[in-house]
N, C-alpha and C positions, 0 to 999 in steps of 0.2 A: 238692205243691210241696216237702213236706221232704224227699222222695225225692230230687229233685233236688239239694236242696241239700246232703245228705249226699254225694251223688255228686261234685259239682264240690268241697267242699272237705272233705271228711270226715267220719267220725261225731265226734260232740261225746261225754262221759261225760256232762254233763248240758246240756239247755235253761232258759236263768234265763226262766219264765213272769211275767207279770201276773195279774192274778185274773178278766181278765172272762170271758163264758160260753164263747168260743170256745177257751180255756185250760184247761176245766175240764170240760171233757168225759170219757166212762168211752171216747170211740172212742181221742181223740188220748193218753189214759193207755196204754190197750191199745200202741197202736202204740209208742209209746216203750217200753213194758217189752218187746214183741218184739224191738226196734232195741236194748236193754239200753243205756237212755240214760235219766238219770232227768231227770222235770219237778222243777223248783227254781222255786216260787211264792213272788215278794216281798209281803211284809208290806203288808195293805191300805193304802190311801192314801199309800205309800210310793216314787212313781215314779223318785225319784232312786236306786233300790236298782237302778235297772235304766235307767239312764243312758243307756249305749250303742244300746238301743234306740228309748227315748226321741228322743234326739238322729238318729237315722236316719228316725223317723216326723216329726221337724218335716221334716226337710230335703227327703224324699219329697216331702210335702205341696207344700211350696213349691216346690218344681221341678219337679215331675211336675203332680201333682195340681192346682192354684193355674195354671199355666201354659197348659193344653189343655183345650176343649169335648169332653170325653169323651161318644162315642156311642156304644162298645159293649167287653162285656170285651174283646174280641182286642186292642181296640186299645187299652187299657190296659196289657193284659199284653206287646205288642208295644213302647212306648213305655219302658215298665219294663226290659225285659230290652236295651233301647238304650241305657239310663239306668245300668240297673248296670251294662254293661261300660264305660264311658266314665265313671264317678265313682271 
């Protein structure tokens, strides 16, 4: 999915991470030092350090997530990608 995302809008110099496990991985480290993009992890218990994101994961929730009987990924990810071009 970063692949994508670097694709449609560019590489970043860095990604502002959270601390939980799927951030703190040695796979998604790797891949960022390939992609010479550094992880920038906010200070635990800290989520206003990373606001933007914050404020994207409510909004998901409630619009996507909160909205639909979700039955399977595709149509998660099909939902999603109708979501972000019309938001």
């Amino acid at each position: 999915m970063l692949e994508r995302v670097f694709a449609w809008r560019g590489k970043p110099k860095q990604i502002r991470v959270d601390n939980g496990p799927e951030f703190t991985s040695n796979a998604l480290e790797s891949w960022a030092t390939k992609k010479c993009t550094k992880l920038e992890s906010i200070q635990p218990s800290r989520p206003y350090q990373n606001g933007f994101v914050e404020r994207f994961n409510r909004r998901y929730r409630e619009e996507v997530l909160d909205l639909y009987q979700l039955e399977s990924l595709q149509q998660i990810r099909d939902i999603t990608d109708k979501w972000l071009r019309y938001s």
